[in-house]
ZADO-1210 file (C-alpha; in nm, 4 decimals, padded with zeros to 6 digits):
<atoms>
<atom x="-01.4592" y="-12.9064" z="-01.8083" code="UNK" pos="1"/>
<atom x="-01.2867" y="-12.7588" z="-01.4994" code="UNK" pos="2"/>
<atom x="-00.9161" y="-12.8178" z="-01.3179" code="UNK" pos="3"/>
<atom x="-00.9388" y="-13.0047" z="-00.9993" code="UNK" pos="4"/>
<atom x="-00.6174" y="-12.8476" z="-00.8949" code="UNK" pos="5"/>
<atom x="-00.3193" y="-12.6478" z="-00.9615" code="UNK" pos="6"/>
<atom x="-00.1123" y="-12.7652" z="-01.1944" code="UNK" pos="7"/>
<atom x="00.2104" y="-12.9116" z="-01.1146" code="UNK" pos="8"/>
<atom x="00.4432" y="-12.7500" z="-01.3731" code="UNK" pos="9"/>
<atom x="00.7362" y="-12.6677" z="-01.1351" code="UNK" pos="10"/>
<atom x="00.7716" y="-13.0794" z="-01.0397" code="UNK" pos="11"/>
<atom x="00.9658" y="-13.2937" z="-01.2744" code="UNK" pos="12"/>
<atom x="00.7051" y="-13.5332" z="-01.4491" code="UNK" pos="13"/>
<atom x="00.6392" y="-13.9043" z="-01.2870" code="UNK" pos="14"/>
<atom x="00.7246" y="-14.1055" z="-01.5717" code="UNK" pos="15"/>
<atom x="00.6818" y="-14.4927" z="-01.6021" code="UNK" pos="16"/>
<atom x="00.9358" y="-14.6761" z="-01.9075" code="UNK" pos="17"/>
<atom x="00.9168" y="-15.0180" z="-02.1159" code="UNK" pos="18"/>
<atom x="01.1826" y="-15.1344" z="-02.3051" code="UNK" pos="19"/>
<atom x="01.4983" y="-15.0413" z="-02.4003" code="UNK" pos="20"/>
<atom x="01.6929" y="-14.9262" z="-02.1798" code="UNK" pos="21"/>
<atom x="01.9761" y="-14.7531" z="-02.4171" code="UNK" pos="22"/>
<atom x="01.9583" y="-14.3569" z="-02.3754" code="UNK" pos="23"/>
<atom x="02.0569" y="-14.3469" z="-02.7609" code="UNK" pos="24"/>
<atom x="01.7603" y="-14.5853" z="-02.8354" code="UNK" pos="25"/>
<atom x="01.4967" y="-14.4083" z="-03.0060" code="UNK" pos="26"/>
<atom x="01.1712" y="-14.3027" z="-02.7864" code="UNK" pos="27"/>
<atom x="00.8361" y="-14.2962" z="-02.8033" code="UNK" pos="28"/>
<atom x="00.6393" y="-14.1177" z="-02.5670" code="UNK" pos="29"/>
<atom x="00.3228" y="-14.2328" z="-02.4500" code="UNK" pos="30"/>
<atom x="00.0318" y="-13.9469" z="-02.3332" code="UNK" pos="31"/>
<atom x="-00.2298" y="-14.0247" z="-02.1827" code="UNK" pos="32"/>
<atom x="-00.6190" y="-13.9369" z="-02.2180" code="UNK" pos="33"/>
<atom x="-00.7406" y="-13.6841" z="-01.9653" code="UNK" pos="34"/>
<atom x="-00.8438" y="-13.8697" z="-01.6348" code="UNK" pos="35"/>
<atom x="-00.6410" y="-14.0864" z="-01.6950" code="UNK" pos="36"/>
<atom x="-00.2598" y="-14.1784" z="-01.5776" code="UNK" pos="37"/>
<atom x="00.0709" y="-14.3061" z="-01.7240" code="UNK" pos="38"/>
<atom x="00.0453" y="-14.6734" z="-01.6301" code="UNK" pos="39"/>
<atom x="-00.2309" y="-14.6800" z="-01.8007" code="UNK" pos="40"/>
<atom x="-00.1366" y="-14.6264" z="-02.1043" code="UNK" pos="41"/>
<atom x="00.2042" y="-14.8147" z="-02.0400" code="UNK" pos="42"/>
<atom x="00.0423" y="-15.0962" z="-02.1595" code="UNK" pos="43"/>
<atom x="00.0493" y="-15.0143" z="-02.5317" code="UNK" pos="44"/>
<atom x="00.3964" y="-15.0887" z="-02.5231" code="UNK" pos="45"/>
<atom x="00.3138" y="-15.4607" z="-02.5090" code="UNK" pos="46"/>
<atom x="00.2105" y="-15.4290" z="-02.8705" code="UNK" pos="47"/>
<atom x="00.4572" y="-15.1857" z="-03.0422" code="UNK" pos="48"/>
<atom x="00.7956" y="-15.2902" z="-03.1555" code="UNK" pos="49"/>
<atom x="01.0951" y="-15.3917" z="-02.9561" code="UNK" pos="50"/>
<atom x="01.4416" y="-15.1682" z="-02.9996" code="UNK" pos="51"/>
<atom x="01.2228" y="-14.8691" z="-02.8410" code="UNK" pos="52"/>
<atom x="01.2402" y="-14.6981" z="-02.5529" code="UNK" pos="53"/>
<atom x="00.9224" y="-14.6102" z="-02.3925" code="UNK" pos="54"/>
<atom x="00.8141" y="-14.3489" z="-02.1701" code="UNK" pos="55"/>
<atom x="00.4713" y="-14.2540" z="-02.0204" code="UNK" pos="56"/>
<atom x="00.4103" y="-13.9484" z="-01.8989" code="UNK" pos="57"/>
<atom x="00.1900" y="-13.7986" z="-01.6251" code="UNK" pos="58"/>
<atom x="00.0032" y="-13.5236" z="-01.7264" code="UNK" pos="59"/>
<atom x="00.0672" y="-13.1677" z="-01.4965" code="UNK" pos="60"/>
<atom x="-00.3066" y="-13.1393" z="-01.3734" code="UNK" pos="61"/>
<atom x="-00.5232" y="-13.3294" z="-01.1030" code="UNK" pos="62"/>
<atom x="-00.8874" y="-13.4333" z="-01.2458" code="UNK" pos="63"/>
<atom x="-01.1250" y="-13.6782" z="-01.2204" code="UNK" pos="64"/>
<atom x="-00.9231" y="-13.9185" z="-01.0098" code="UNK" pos="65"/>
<atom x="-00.6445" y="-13.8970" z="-01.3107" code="UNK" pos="66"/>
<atom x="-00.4675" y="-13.6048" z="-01.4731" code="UNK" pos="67"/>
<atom x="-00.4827" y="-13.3908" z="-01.7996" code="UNK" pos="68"/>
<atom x="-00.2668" y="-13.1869" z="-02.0127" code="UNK" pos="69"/>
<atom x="-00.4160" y="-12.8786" z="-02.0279" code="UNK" pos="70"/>
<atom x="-00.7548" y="-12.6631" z="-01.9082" code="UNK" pos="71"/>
<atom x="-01.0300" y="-12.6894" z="-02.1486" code="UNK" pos="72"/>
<atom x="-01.2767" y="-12.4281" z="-02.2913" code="UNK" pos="73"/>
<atom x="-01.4816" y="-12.7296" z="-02.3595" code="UNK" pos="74"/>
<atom x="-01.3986" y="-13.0722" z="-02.4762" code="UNK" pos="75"/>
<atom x="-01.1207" y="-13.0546" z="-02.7232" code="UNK" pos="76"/>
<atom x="-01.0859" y="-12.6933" z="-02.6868" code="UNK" pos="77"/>
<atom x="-00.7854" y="-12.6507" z="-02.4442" code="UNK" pos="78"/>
<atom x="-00.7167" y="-12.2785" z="-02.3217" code="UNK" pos="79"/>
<atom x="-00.4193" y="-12.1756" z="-02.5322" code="UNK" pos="80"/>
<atom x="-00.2324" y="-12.0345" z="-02.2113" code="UNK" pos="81"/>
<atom x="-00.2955" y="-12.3616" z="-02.0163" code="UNK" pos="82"/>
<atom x="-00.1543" y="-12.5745" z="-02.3226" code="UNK" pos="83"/>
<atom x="00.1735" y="-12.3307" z="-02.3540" code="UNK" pos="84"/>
<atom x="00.2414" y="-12.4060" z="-01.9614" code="UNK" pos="85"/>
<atom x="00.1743" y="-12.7536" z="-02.0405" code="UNK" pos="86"/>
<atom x="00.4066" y="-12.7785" z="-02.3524" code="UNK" pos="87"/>
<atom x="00.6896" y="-12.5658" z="-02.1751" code="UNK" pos="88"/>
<atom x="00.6949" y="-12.8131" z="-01.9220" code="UNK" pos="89"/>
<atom x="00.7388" y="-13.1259" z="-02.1041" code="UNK" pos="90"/>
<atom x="00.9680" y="-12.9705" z="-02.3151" code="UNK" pos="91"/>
<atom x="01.1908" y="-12.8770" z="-02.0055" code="UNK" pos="92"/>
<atom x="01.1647" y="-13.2420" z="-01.9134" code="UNK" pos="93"/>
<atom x="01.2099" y="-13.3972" z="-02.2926" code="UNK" pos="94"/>
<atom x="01.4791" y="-13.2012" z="-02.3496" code="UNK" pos="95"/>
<atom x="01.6945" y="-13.3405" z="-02.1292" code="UNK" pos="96"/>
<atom x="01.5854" y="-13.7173" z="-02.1732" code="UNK" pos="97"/>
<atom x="01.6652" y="-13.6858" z="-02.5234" code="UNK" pos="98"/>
<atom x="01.8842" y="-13.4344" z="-02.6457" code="UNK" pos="99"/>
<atom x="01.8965" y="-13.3129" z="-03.0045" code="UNK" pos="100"/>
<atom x="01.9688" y="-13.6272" z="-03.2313" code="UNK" pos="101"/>
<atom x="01.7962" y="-13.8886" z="-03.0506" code="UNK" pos="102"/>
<atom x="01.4541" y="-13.9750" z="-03.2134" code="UNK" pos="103"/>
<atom x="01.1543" y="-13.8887" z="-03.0661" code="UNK" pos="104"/>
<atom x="00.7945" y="-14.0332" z="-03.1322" code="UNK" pos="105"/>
<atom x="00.4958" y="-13.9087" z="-02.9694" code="UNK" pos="106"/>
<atom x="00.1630" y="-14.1490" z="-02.9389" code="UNK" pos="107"/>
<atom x="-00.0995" y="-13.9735" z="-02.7883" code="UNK" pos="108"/>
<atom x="-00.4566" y="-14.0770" z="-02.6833" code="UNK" pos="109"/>
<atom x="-00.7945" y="-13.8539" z="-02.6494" code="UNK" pos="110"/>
<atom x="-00.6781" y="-13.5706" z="-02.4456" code="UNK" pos="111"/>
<atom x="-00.3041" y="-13.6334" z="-02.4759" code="UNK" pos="112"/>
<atom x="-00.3963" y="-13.6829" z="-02.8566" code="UNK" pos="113"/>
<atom x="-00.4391" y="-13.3201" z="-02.8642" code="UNK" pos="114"/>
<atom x="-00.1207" y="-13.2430" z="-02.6688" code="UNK" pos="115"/>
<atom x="00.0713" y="-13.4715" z="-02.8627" code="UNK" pos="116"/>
<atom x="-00.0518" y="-13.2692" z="-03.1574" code="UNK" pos="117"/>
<atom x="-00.0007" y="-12.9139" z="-02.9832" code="UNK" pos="118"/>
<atom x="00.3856" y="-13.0318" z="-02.9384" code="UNK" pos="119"/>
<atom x="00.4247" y="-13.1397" z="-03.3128" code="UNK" pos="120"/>
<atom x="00.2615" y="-12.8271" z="-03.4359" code="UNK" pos="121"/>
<atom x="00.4567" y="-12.6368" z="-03.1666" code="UNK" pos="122"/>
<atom x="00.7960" y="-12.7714" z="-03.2925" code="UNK" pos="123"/>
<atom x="00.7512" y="-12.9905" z="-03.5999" code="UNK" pos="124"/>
<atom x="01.1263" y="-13.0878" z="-03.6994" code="UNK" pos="125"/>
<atom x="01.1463" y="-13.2238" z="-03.2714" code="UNK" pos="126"/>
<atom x="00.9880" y="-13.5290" z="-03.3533" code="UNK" pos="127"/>
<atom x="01.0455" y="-13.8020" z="-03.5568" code="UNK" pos="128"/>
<atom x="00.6576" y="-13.8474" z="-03.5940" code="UNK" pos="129"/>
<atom x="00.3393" y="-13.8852" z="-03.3819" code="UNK" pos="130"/>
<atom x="00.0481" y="-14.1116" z="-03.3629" code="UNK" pos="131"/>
<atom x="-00.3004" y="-13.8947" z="-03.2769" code="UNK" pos="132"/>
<atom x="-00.5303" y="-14.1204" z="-03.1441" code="UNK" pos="133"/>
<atom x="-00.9067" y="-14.0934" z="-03.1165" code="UNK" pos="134"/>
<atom x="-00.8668" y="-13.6786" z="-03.0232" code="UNK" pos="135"/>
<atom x="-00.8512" y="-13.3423" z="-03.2267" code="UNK" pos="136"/>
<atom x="-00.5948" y="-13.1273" z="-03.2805" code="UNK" pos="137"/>
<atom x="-00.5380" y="-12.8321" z="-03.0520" code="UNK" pos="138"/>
<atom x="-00.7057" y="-12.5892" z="-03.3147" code="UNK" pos="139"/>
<atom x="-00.7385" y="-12.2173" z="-03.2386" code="UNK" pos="140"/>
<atom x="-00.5442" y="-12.2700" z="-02.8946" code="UNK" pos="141"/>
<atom x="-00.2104" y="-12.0533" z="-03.0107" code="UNK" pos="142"/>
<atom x="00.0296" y="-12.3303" z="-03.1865" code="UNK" pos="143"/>
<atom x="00.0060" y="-12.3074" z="-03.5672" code="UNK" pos="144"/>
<atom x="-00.2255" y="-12.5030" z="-03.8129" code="UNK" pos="145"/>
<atom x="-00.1281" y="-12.3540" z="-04.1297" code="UNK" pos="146"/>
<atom x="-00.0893" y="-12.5255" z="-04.5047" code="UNK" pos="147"/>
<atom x="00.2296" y="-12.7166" z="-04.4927" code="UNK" pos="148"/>
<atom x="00.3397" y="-12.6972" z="-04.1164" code="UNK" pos="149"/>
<atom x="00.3669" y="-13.0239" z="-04.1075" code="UNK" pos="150"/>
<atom x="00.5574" y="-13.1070" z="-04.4245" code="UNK" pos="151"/>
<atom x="00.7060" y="-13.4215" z="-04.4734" code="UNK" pos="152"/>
<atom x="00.6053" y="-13.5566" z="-04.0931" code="UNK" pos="153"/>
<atom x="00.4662" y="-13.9010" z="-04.0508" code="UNK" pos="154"/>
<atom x="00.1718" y="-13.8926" z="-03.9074" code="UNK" pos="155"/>
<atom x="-00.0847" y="-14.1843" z="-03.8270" code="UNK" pos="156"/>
<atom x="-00.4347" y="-14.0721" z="-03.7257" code="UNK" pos="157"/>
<atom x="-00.6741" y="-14.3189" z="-03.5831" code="UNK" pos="158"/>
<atom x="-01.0576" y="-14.2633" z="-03.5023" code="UNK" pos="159"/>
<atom x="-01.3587" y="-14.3754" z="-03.3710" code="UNK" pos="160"/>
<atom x="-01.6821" y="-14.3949" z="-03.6454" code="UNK" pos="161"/>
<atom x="-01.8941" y="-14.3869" z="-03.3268" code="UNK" pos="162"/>
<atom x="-01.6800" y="-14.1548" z="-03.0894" code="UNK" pos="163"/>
<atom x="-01.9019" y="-13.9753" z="-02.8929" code="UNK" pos="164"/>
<atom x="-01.6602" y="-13.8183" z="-02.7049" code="UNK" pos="165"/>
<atom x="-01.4698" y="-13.5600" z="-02.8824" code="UNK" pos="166"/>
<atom x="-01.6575" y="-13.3756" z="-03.0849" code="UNK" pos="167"/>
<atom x="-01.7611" y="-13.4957" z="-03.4606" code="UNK" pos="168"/>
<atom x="-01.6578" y="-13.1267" z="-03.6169" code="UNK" pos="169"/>
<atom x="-01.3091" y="-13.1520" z="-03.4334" code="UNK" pos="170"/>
<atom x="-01.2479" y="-13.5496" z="-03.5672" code="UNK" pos="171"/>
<atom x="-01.3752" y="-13.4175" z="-03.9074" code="UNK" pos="172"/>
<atom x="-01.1161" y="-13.1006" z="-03.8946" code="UNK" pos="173"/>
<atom x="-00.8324" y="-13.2995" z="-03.7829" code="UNK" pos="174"/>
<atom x="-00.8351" y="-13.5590" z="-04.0355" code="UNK" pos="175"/>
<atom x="-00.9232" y="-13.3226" z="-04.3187" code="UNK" pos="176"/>
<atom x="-00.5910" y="-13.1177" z="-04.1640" code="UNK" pos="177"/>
<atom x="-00.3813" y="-13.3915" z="-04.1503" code="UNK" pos="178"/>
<atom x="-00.4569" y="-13.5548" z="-04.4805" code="UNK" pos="179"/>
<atom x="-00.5110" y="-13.2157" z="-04.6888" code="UNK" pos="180"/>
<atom x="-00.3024" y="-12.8999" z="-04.6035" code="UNK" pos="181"/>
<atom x="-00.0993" y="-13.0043" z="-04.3226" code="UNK" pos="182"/>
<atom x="00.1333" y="-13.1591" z="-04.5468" code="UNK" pos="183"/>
<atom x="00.1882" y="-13.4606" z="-04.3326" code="UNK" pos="184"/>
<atom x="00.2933" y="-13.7837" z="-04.4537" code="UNK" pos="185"/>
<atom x="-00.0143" y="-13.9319" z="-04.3172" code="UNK" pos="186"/>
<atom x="-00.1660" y="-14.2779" z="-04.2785" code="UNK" pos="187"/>
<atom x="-00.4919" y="-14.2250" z="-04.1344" code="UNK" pos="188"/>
<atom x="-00.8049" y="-14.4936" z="-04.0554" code="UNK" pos="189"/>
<atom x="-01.1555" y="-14.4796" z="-03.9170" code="UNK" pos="190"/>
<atom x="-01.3163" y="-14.8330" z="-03.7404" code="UNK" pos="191"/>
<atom x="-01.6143" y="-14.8719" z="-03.6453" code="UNK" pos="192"/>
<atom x="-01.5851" y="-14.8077" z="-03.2539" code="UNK" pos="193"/>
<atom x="-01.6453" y="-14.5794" z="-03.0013" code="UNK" pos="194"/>
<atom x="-01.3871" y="-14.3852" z="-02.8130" code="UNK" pos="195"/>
<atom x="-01.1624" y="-14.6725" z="-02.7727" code="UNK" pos="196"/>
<atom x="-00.8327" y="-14.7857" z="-02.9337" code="UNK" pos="197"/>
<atom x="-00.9451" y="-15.1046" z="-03.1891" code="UNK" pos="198"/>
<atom x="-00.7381" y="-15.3895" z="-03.2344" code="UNK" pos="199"/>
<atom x="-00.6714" y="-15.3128" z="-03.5948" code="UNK" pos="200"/>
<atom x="-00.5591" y="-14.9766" z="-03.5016" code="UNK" pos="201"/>
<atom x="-00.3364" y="-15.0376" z="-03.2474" code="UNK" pos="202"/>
<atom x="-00.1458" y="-15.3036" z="-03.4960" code="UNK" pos="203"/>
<atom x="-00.1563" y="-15.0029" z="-03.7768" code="UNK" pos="204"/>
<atom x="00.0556" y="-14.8374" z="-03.5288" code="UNK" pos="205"/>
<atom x="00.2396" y="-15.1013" z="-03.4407" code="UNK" pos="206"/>
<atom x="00.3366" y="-15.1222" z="-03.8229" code="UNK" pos="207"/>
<atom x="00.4077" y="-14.7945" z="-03.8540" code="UNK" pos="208"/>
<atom x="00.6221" y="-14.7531" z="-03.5427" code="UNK" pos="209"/>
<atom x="00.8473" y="-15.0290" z="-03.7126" code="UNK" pos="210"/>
<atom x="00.8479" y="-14.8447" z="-03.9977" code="UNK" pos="211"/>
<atom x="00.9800" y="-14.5759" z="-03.8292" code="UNK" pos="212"/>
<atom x="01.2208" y="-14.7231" z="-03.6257" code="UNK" pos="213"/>
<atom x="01.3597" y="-14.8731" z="-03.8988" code="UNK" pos="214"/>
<atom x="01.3789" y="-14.5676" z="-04.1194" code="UNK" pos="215"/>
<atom x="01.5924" y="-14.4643" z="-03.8638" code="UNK" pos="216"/>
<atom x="01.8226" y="-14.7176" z="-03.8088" code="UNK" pos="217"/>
<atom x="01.8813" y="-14.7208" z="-04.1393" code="UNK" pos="218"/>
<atom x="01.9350" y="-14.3150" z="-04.1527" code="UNK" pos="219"/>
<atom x="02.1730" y="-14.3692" z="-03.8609" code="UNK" pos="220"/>
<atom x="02.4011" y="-14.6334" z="-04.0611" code="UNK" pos="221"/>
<atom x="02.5086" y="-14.3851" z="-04.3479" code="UNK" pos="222"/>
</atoms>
């Protein structure tokens, strides 16, 4: 799958917010799937818990009449130097949203699914969890996937019994990954749709977000 343009990793991101408005509030950022853009997928914030603040991100690269995170090799498959750039460049802009000690929760769908992962592999003890969403893990694209990297990290993983989109072997590796050797803390469920977010999903999210959020609050209070 090709790059409609050059990517835009010297401009600060466009980024669209929900909710709290507190700088110390714990966030969650949102990433979109490739094509896609961040108002999109603004809308999940309707459905996950209040006390969060949430932030939507627009991918670096031009395509399709949206954007995406990273070059591909094929679908799921991003080129390991196009998802460094892609990483370095959020990080730049995460970094100083939320400095160290403010929570940070990454939800990620289809392509940004895989970036979210990339990030948490990338930097595990940055995030306070993430949510990969109908997508595969960046494997064999230069951020580690060894036993225990992920040790102690919640993790929800959500998928599609009829995705046709990202490729079955890649779904298959990811949730074996995340529920075996990863070492994750992971909640993990299959429904019977397509490449789509299901209801029941998104509220398993929804429940643990809240769970997370208040693991937090709680960790904040001692």
């Amino acid at each position: 799958m090709g790059i409609g343009s050059v990517p835009l990793h010297h401009a600060a991101p466009v980024v669209a917010t929900a909710g709290s408005v507190d700088p110390a509030a714990p966030l969650v950022v949102l990433l979109h799937g490739r094509g896609s853009h961040e108002r999109e997928i603004l809308g999940l914030a309707e459905h996950l818990p209040a006390g969060a603040a949430y932030a939507a991100v627009r991918a670096p690269i031009a395509e399709g009449g949206g954007y995406a995170w990273f070059a591909n090799r094929g679908i799921g498959r991003p080129v390991a130097a196009s998802l460094r750039a892609g990483m370095d460049w959020f990080r730049g802009w995460l970094d100083g949203v939320a400095p160290a000690g403010r929570p940070v929760v990454l939800i990620g769908f289809s392509g940004g699914a895989a970036f979210a992962g990339g990030l948490l592999l990338d930097d595990p003890a940055r995030y306070s969890g993430a949510a990969i969403l109908y997508g595969t893990l960046p494997f064999d694209a230069g951020v580690p996937t060894t036993a225990g990297r992920l040790a102690g990290v919640p993790v929800v993983v959500a998928q599609g019994e009829h995705d046709t989109v990202i490729p079955r072997e890649l779904l298959d590796r990811t949730w074996d990954y995340l529920l075996g050797e990863s070492g994750a803390l992971a909640t993990a469920r299959r429904d019977p749709v397509g490449h789509g977010i299901a209801g029941p999903a998104l509220q398993a999210v929804a429940g643990w977000l809240g769970e997370r959020l208040a693991a937090q609050a709680e960790d904040q209070n001692h």
